[in-house]
C-alpha positions in Angstrom: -119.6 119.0 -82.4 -119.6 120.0 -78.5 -121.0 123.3 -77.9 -118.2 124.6 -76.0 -116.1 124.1 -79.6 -118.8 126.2 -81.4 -119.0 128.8 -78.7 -115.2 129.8 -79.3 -116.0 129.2 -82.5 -119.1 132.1 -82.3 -116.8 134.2 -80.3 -113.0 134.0 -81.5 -113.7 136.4 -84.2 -115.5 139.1 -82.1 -112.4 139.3 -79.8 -109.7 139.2 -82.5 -111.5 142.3 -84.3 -112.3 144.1 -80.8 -108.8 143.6 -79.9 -107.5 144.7 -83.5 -109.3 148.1 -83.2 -108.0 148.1 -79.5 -104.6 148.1 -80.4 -105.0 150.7 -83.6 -105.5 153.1 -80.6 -102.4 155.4 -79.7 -104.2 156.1 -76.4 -105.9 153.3 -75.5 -109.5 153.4 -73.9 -110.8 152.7 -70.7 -111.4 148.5 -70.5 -114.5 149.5 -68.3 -115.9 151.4 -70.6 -115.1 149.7 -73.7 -116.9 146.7 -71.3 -119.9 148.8 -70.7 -120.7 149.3 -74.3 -119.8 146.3 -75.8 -122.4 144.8 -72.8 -124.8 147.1 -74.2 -124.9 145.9 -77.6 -125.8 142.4 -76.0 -128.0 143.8 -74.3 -129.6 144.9 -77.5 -130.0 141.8 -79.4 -133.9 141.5 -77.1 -135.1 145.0 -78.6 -133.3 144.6 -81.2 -135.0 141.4 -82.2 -138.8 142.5 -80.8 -138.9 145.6 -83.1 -137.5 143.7 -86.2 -140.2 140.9 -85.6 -142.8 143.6 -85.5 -141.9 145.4 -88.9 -141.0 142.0 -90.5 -145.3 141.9 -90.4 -145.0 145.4 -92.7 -141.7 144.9 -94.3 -140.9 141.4 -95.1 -137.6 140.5 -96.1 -138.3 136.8 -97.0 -139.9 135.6 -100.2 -139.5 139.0 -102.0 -138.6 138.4 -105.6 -138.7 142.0 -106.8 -135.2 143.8 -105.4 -136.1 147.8 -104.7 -138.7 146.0 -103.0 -136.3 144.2 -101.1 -134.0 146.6 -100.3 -136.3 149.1 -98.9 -137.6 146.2 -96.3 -134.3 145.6 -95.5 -133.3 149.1 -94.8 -136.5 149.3 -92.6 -137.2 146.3 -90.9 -133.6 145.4 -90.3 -130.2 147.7 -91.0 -132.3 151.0 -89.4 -133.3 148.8 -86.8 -130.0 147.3 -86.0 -127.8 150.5 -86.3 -130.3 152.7 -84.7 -129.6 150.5 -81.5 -126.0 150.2 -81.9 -126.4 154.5 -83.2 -127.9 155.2 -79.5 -125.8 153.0 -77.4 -122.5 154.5 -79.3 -124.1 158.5 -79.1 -125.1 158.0 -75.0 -122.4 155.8 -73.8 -119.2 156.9 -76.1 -119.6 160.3 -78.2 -121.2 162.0 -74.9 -118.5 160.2 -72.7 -115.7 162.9 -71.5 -112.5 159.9 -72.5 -113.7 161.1 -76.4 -111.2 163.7 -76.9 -109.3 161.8 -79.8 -110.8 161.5 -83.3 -110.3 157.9 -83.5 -111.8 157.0 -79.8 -115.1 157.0 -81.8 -114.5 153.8 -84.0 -113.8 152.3 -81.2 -116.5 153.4 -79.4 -119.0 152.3 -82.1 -117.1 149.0 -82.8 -117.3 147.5 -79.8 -121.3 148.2 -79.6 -121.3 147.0 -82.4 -119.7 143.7 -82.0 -121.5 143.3 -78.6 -124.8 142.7 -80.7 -122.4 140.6 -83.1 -121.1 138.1 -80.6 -125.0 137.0 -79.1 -126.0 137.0 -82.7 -123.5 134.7 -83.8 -123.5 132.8 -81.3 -127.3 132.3 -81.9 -126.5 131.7 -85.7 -123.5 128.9 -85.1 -125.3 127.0 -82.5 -128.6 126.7 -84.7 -126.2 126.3 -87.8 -123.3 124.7 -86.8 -119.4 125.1 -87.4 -120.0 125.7 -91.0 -122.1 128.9 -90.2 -119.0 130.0 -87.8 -116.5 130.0 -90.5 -118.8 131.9 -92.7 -120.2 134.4 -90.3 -116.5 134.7 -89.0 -115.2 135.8 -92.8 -118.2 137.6 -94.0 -120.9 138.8 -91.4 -118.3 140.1 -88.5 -116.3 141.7 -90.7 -119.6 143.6 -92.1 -120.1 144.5 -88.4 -117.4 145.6 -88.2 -117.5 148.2 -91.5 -120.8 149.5 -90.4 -119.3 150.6 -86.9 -116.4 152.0 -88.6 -118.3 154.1 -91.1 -121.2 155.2 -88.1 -117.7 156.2 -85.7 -115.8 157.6 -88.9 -119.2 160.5 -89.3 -119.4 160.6 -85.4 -116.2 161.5 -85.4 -116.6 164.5 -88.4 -119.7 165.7 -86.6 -117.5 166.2 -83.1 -114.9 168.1 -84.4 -117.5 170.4 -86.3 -119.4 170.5 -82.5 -116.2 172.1 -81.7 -116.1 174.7 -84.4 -119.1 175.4 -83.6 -120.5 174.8 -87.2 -123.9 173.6 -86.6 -124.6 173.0 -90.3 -121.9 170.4 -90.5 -122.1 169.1 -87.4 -126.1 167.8 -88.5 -125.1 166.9 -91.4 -122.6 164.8 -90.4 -124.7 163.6 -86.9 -127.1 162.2 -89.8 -124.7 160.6 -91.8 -123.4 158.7 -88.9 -126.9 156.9 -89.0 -127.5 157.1 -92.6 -124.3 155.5 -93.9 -124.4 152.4 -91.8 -127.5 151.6 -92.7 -127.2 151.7 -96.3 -124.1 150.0 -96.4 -125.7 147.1 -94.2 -129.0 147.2 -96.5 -126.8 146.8 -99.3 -124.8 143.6 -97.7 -128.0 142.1 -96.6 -130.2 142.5 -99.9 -127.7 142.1 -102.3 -127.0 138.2 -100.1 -130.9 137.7 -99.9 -131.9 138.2 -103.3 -130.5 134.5 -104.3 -130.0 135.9 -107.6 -126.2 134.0 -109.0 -125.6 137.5 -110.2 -126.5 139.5 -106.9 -124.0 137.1 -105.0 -121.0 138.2 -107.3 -121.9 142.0 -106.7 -122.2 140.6 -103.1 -119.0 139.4 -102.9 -117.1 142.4 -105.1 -119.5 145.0 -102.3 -118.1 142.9 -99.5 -114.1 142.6 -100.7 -114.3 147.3 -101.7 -116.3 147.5 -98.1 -113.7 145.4 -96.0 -110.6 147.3 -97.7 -111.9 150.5 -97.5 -113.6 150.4 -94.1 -110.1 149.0 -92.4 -107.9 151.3 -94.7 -110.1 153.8 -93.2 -109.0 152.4 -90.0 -105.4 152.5 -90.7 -105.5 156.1 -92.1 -107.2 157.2 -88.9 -105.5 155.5 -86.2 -102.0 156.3 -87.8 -103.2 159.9 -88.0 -103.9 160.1 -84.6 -100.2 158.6 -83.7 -98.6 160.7 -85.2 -100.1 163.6 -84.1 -100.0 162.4 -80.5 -96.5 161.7 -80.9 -96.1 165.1 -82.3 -97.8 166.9 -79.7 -96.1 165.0 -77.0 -93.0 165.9 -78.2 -93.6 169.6 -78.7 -93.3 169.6 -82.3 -96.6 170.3 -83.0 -98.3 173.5 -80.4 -99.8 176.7 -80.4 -98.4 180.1 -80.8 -99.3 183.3 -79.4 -102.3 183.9 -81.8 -103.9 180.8 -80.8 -102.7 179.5 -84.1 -101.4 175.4 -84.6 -97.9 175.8 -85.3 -94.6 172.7 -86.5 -91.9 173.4 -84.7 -88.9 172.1 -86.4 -86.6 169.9 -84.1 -83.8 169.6 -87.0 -83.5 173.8 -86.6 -81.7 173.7 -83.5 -83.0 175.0 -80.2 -82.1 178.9 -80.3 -85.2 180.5 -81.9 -84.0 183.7 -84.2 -87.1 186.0 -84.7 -88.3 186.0 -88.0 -91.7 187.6 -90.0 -94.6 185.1 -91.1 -97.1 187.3 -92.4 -98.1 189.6 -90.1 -96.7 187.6 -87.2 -93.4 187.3 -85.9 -92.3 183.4 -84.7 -88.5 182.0 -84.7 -87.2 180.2 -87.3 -87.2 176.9 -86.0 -90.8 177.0 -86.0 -93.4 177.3 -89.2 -96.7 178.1 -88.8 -98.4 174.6 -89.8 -99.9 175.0 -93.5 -101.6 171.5 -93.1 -103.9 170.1 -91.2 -102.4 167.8 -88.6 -105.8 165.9 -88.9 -106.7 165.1 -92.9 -103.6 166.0 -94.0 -105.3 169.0 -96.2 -103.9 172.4 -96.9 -104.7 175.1 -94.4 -105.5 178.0 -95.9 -105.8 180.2 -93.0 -109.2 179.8 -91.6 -110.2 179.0 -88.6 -110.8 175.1 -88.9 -109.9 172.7 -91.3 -112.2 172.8 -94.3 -112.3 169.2 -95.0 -112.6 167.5 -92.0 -113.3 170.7 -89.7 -110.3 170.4 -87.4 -109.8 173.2 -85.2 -106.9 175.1 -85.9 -107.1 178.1 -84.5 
């Protein structure tokens, strides 16, 4: 097969998922700096695949029959490896950048460095393999890309909004589980496929199917969040009062505020103090940030 067929073969499912997270995005990013990181996650593949031919020497992943074994090479010599270079790229050239200033710019941020490694290393894989390897690699290991960036920009996102709370606590906690969480869902994908056990590939397969749906319903929850509360916001139903708190104004009260008592605050009718948080979705009980997802609301 001619190697320009397997190159759009290697590529055409980078772009289609690239563009898909693109598009989730009520505001979408810069291209040139979507560009820059995705070119940086190229770039990464050389590093990338120095330091996991170094540690293969310590932590072999081939010919390992006993699976703890196994899965802590894996996590090692190759997931902590791979997302600590995508985990750097995505924390200097997105989280740090001043475009972040929505809670879903992050997944996009980490997807597309995450996919820049993807594309060189499929197109490696298919044009070693063939067009066999592209259909696989195009349903199953893109895709898993794709899940570990979204769960790495999901905990990026968490530990920004507690950065802005100033909760320190959380925003560690969370700056560590943006690392930690990618890598264990990617040793679990790769360990689980290398064990050649029959029974390992149908928990393979089952991992892979609850990964793909949650990890793009995560998607869906996040970006759609983010709509609506841009849409809110740019249509004034959702601002700040007096006291600095967030506040719903109705649009189906009319436009003539009457002066009315909330507490110890006094706000027009047509507008409630906002009991939810416009973020998760969970009840505000008065405090200063949201305590799920540590949204600032005041």
């Amino acid at each position: 097969m001619g190697r320009d067929i397997l190159f759009v073969a290697a590529v055409l499912p980078v772009v289609a998922l690239c563009y898909f997270i693109y598009k989730k995005d009520a505001n979408h990013e810069p291209v040139g700096l979507l560009a820059k990181l995705f070119s940086f996650g190229m770039l990464s593949v050389l590093p990338i695949l120095f330091v996991e031919l170094l540690l293969d020497n310590f932590f072999p992943t081939d010919g390992v029959n006993n699976f703890i074994l196994l899965y802590i090479n894996v996590f090692i010599s190759v997931a902590l490896v791979e997302e600590g270079f995508k985990w750097i790229i995505t924390k200097l050239g997105g989280y740090n950048n001043k475009e972040f200033d929505e809670v879903y710019d992050i997944i996009v941020y980490s997807v597309f460095a995450s996919l820049g490694f993807a594309c060189i290393e499929n197109i490696l894989y298919v044009f070693q393999y063939g067009f066999g390897n592209a259909i696989l690699r195009a349903i199953l290991s893109i895709p898993g890309h794709t899940c570990f960036a979204v769960i790495m920009g999901y905990y990026f996102a968490r530990a920004k909004l507690a950065s802005i709370n100033n909760n320190q606590s959380l925003y560690k906690k969370n700056l560590l589980l943006s690392i930690i969480m990618p890598c264990i869902l990617h040793t679990t994908y790769d360990a689980l496929l290398m064990s050649g056990s029959g029974i390992m590939f149908i928990l393979f397969l089952a991992f892979d199917v609850f990964m793909v749906v949650y990890c793009f319903e995560t998607v869906n929850r996040m970006s759609k969040i983010q709509r609506n509360l841009t849409m809110n916001v740019n249509k004034g139903y959702i601002t700040t009062n007096s006291n600095g708190y967030v506040q719903y104004n109705n649009p189906t009260m009319g436009s003539t505020p009457v002066v009315a008592s909330v507490g110890s605050q006094s706000v027009p009718t047509n507008t409630q103090v906002l009991n939810f948080c416009p973020i998760c979705g969970s009840p505000n009980r008065g405090d200063n940030f949201c305590g799920s997802c540590g949204y600032k609301l005041k």
